[in-house]
LUMGUDO-277973 format. One record per residue: residue number from 1; x, y, z of N, C-alpha, C in turn. Coordinates in pm, 1 decimal. Last residue first. Example, Ala and Ser with C-alpha at 12.3 -4.5 7.8 and 13.67 -1.06 7.14 Angstrom:
% residues 2
PT     n        npx        npy        npz       capx       capy       capz        cpx        cpy        cpz
PT     2     1285.0     -225.0      708.0     1367.0     -106.0      714.0     1290.0        3.0      787.0
PT     1     1319.0     -569.0      780.0     1230.0     -450.0      780.0     1320.0     -330.0      780.0
% end
This chain:
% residues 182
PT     n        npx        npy        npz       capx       capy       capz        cpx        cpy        cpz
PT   182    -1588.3      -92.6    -1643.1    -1680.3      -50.4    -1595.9    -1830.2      -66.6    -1684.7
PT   181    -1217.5     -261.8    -1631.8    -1344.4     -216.8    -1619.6    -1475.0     -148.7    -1618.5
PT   180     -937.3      -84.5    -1526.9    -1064.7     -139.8    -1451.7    -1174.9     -111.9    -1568.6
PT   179     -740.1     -161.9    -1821.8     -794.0      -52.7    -1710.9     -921.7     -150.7    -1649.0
PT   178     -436.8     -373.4    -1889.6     -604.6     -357.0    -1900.4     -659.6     -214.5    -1817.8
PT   177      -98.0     -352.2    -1819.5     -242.3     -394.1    -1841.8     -373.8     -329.1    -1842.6
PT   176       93.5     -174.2    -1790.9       71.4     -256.0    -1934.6      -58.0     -317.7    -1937.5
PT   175       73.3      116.8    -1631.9       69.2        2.3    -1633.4       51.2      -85.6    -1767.8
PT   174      191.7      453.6    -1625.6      130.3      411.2    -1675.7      138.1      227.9    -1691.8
PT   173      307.3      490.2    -1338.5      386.5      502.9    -1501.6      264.8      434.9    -1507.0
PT   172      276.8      538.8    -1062.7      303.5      640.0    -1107.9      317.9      654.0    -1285.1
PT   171      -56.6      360.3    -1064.0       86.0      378.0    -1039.0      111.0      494.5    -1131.9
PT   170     -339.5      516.1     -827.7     -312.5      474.1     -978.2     -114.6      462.2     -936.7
PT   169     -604.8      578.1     -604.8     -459.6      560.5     -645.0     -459.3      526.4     -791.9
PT   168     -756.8      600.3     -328.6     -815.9      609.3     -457.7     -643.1      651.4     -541.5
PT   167     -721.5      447.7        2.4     -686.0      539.1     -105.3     -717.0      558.3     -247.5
PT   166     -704.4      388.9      347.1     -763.2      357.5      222.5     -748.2      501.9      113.0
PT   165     -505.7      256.4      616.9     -533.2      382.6      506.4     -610.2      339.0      368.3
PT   164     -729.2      101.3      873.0     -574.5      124.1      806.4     -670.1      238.6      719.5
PT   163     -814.4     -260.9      911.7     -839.3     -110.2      970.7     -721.3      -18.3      879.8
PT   162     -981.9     -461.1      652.7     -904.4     -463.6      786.4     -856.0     -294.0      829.8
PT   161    -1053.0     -433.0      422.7    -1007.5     -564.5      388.1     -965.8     -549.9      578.1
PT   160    -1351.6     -358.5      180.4    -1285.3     -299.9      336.8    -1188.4     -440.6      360.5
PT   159    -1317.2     -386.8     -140.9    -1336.6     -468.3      -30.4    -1282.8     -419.2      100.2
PT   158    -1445.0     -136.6     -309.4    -1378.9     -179.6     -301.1    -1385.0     -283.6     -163.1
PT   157    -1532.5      113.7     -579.2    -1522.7       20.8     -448.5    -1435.9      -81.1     -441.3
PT   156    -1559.1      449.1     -716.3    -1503.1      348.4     -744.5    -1514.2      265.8     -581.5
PT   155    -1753.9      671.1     -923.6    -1756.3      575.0     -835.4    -1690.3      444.7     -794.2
PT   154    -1820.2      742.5    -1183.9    -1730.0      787.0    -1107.8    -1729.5      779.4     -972.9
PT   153    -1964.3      589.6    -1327.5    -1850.5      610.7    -1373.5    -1750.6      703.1    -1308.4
PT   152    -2038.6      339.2    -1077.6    -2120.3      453.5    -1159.4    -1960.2      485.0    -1238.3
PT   151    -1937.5      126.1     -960.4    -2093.1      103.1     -975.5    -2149.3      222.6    -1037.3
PT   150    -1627.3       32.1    -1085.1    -1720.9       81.1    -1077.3    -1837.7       60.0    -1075.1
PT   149    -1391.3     -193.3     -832.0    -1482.4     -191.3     -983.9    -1586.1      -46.5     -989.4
PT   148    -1131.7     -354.4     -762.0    -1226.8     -249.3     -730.1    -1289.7     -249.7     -903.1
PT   147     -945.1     -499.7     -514.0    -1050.6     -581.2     -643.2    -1104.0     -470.3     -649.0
PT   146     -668.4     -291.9     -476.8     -786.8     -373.1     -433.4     -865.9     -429.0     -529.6
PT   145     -311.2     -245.9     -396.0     -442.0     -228.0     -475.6     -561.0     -354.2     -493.9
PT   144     -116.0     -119.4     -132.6     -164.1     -271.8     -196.0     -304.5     -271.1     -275.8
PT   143      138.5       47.0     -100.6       57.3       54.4     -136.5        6.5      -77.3     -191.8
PT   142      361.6       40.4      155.2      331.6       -7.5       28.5      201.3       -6.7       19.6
PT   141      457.0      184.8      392.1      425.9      220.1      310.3      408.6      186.8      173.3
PT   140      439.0     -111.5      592.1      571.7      -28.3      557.6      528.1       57.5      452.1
PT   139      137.2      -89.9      683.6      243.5      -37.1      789.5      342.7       50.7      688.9
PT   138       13.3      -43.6      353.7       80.6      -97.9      443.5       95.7      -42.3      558.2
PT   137     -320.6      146.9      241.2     -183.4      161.2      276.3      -91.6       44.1      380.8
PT   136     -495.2       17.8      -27.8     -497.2       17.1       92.2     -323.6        5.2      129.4
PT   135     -673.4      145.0     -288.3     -592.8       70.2     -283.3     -604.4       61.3      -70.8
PT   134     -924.9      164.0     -576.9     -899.4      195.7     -437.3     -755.5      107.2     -375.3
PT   133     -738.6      287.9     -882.5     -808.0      166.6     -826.2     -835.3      233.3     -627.6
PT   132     -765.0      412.1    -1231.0     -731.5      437.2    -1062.6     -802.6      279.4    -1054.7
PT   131     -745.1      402.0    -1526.2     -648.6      341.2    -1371.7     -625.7      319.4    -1267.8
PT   130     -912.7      625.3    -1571.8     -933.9      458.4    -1623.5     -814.7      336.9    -1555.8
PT   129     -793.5      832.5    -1504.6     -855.4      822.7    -1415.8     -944.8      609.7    -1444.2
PT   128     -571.8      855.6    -1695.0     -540.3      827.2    -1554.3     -669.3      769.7    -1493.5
PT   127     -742.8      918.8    -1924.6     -702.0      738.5    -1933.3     -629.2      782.8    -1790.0
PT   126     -819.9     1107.9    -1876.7     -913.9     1055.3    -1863.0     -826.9      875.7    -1876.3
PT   125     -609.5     1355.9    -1831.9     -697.0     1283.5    -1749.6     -757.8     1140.9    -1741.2
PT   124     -394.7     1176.6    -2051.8     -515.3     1267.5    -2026.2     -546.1     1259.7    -1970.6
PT   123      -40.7     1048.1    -2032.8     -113.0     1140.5    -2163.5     -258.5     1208.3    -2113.8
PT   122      -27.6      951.9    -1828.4     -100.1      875.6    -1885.7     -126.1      975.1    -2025.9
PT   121      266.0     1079.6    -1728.9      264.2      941.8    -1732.9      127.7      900.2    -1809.9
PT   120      157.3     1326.9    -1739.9      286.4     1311.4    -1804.5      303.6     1189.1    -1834.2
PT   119      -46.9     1362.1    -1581.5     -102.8     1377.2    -1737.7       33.4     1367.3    -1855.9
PT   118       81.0     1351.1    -1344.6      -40.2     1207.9    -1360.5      -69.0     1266.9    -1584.8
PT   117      215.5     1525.0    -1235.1      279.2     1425.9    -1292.4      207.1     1285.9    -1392.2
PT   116       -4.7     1586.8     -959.9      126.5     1675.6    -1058.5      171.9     1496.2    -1132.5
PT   115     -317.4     1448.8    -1019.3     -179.5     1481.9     -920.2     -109.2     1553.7     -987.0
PT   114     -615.1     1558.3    -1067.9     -524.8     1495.5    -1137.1     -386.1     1518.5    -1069.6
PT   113     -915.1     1619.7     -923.7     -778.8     1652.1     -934.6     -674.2     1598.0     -967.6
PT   112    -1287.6     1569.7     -842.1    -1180.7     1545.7     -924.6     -997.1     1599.8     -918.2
PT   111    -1508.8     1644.4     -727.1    -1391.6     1705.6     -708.5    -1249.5     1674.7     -773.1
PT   110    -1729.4     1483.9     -896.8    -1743.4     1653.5     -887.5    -1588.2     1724.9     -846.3
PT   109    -1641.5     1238.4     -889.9    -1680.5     1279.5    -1050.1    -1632.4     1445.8     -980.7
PT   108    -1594.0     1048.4     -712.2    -1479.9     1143.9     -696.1    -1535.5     1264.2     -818.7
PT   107    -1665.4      853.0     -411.8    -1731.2      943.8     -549.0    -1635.9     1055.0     -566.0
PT   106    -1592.0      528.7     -263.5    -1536.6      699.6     -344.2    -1613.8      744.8     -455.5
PT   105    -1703.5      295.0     -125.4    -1701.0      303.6     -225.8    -1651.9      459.5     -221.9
PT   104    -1652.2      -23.9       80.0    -1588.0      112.2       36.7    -1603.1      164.8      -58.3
PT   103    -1743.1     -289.3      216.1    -1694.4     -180.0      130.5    -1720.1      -84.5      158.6
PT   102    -1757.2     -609.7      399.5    -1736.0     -476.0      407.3    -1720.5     -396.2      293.4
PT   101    -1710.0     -922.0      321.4    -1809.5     -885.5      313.5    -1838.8     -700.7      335.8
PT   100    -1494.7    -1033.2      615.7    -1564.1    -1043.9      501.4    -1681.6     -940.1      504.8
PT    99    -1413.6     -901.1      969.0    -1470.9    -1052.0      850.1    -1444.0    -1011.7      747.6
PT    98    -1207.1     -715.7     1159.0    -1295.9     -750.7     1076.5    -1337.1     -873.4      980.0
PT    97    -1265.4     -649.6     1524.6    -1164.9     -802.8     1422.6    -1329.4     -793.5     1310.3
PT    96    -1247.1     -347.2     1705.0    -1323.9     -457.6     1642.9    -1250.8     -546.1     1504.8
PT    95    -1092.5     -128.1     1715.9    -1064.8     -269.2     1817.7    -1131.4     -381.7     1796.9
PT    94    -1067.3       55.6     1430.2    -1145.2       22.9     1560.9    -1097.8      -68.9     1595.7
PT    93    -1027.9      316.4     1181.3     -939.1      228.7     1324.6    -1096.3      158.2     1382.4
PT    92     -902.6      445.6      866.3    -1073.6      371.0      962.3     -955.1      296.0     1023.3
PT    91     -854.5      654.1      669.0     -802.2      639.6      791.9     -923.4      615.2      904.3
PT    90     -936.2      770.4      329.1     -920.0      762.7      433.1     -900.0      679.7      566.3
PT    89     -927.7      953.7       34.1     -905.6      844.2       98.2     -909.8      887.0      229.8
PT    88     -829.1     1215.1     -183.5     -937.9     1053.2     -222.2     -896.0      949.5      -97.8
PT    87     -685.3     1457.5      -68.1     -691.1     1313.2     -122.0     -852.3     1286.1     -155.9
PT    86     -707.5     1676.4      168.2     -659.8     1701.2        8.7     -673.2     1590.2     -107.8
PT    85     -656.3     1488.4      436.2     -674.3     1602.7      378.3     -696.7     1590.2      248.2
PT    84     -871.3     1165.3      457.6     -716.5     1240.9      444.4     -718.1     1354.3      387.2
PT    83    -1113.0     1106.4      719.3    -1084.5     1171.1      587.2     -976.2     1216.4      552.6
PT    82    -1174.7      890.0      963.9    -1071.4     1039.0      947.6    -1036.0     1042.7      786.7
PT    81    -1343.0      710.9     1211.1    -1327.7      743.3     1040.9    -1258.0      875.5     1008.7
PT    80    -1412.5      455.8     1386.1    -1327.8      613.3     1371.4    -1343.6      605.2     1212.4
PT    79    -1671.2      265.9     1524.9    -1586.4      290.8     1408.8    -1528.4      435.5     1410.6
PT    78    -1750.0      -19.5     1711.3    -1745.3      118.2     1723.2    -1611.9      160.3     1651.9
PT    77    -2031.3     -196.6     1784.6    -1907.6     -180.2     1707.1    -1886.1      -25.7     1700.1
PT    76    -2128.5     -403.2     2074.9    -2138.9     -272.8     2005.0    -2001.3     -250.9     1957.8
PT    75    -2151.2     -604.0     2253.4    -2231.4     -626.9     2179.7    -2254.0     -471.9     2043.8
PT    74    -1875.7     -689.0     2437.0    -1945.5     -625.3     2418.7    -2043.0     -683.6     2335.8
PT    73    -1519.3     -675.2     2242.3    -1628.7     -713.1     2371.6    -1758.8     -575.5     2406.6
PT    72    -1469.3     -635.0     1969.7    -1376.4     -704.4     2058.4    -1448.9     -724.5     2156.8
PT    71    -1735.3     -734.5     1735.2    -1720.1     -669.1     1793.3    -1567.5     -733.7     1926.2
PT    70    -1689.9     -857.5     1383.4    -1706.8     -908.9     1508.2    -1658.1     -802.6     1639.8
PT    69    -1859.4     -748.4     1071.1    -1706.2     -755.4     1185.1    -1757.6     -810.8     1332.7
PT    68    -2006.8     -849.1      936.2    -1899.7     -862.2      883.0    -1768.7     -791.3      978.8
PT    67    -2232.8     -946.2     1046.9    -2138.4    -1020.7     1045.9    -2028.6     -969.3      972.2
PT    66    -2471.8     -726.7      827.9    -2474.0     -803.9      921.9    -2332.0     -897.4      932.1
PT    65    -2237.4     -509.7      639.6    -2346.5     -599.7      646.0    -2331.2     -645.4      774.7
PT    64    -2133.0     -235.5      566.1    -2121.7     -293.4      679.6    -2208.0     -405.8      723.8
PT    63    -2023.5       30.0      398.4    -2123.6      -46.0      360.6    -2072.6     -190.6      495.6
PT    62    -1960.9      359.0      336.9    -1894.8      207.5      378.8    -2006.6      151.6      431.9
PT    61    -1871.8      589.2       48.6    -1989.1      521.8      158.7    -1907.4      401.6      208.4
PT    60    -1752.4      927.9       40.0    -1730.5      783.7       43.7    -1871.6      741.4      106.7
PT    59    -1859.6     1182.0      -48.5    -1716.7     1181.2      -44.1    -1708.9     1012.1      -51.7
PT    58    -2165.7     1373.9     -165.7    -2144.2     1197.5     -107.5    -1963.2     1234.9     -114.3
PT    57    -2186.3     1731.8      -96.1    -2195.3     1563.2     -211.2    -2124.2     1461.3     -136.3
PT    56    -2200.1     1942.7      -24.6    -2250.4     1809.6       85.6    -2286.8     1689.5      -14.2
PT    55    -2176.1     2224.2      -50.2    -2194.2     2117.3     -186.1    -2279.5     2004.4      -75.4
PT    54    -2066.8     2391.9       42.3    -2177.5     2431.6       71.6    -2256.2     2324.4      -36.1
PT    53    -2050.0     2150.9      369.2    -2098.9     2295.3      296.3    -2045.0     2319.9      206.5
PT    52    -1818.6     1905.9      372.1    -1938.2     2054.3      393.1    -1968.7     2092.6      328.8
PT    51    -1884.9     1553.7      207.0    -1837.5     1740.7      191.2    -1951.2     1806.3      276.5
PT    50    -1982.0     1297.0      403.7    -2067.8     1369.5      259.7    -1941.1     1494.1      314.0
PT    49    -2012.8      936.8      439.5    -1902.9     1051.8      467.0    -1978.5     1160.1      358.5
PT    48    -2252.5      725.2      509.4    -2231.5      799.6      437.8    -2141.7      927.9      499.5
PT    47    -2269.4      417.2      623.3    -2216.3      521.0      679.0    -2171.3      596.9      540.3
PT    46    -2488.0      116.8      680.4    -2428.1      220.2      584.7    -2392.3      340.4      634.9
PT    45    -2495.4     -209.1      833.9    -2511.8      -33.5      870.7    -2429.4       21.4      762.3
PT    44    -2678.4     -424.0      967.1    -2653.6     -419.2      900.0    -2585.9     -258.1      937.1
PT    43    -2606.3     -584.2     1305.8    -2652.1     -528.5     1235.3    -2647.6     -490.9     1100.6
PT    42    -2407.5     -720.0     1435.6    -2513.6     -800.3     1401.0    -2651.5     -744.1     1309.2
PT    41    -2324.1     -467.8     1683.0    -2314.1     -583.1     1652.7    -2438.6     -679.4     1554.2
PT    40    -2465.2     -153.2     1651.8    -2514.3     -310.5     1770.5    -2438.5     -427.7     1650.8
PT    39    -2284.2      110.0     1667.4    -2397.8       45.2     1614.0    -2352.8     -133.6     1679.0
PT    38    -2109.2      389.0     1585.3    -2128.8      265.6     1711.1    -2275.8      280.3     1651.6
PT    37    -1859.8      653.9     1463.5    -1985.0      540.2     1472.1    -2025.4      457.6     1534.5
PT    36    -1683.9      913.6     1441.3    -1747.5      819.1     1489.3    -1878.1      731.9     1502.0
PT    35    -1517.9     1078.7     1188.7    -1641.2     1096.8     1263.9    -1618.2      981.2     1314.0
PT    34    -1409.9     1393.3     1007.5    -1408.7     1300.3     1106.8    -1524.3     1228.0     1156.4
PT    33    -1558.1     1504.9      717.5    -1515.4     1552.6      844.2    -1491.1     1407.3      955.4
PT    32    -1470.4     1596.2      387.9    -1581.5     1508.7      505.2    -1478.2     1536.3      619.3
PT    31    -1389.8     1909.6      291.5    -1350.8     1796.9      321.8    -1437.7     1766.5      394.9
PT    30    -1471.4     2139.9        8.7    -1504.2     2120.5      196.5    -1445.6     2012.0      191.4
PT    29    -1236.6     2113.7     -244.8    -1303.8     2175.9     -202.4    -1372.1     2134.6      -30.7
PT    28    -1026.7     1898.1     -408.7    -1093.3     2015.5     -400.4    -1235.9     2003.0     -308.3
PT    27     -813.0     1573.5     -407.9     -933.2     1665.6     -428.8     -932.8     1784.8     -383.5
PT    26     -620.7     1341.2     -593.9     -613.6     1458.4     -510.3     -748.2     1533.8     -526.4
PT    25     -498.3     1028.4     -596.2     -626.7     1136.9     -648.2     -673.4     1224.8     -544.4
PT    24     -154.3      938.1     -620.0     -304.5      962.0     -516.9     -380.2     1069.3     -604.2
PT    23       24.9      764.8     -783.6      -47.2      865.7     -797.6     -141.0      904.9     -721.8
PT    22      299.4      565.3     -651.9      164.4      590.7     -702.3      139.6      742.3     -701.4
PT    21      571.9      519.1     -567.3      522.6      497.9     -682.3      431.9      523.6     -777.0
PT    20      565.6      616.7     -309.9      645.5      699.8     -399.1      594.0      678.8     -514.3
PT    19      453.9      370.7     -201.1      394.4      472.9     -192.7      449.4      633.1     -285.2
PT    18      529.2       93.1     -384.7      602.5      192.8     -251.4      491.3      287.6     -300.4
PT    17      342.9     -159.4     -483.6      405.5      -35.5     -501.6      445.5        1.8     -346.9
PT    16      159.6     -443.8     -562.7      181.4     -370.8     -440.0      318.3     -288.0     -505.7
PT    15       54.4     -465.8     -936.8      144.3     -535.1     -771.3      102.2     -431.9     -673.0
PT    14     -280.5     -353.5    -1026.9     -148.0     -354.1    -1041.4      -73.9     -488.8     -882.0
PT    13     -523.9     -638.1    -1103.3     -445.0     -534.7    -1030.1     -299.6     -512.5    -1040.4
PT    12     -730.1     -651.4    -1412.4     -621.7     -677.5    -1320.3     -586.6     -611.4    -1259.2
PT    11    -1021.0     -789.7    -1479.7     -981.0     -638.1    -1360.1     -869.0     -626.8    -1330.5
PT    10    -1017.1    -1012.5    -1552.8    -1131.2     -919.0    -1648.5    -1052.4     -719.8    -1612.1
PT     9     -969.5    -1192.0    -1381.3     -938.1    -1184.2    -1538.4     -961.9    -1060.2    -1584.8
PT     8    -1162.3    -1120.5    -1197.4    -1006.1    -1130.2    -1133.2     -942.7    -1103.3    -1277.9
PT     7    -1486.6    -1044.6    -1203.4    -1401.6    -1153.7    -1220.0    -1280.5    -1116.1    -1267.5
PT     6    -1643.3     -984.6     -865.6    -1575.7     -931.7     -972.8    -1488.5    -1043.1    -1022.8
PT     5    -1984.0     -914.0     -795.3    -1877.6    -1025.7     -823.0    -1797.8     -941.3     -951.8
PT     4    -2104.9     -657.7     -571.5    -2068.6     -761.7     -707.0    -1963.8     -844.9     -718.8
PT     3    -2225.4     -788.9     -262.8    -2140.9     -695.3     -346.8    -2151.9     -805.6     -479.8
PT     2    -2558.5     -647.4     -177.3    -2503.2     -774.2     -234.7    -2397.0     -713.2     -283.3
PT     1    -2721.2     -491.1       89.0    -2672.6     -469.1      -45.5    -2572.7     -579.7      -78.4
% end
């Protein structure tokens, strides 16, 4: 799968934020479940996270082209994946040095949840949710927001950029610029 080209003008990102700052997109109902992966180096590989029961709608996909991580030794990549409770996001580790070329995409349409505070700062759901971006958590808890774009209207991606917290976010005040896109 080819990612899209996104042009930088068109999408601005907020700065990097303290984690206090932002809005996390909070969800409802089964949570994806932990999991592990291993697959051969050099491969291509899509990993669909889906809700239990009794829905089992898509939660995230990560998308893993040939080369885009280099295994630490060996000939086999081997991925943790831990879904954050209650959120839009999650907590990928491995020992494997990632490349280029990785995503991340969130389907959020069915579980949707607007944070406490999110319809004070954007006035409606719907212009919060014209804000979100996937973002990715620091060590020091700064939130660093990603080139992200929609491939459906409630579908948002993003560039796997290295191991860590991934998050479906917005800042806490409504931003002066542009909304993502779609």
């Amino acid at each position: 799968m080819a990612p899209v080209v996104v042009d930088p003008t068109a999408t601005p990102r907020s700065p990097p934020l303290p984690l206090a700052s932002v809005l996390v997109l909070e969800s409802w109902g089964a949570p994806a479940e932990d999991t592990i992966v291993r697959f051969p180096a050099g491969a291509d590989r899509v990993i669909l996270l889906r809700r239990g029961a009794p829905d089992n709608n898509m939660f995230a996909r990560l998308v893993f082209p040939a080369g885009s991580i280099t295994p630490a030794r060996g000939d086999t990549i081997t991925l943790q994946i831990r879904p954050r409770p209650g959120v839009f996001g999650i907590d990928l580790s491995t020992e494997d040095q990632f490349n280029s070329g990785a995503q991340i995409a969130f389907s959020y349409g069915l579980h949707f949840v607007a944070p406490a505070g999110a319809r004070a700062a954007y006035g409606t759901d719907y212009r919060f949710e014209r804000y979100l971006a996937v973002s990715q958590l620091a060590p020091d808890s700064t939130v660093v927001f990603l080139d992200s774009y929609r491939i459906a209207s409630d579908v948002l991606t993003a560039p796997i950029t290295g191991v860590g917290s991934y998050l479906v976010a917005a800042p806490r005040s409504a931003p002066r610029f542009r909304s993502i896109a779609w």
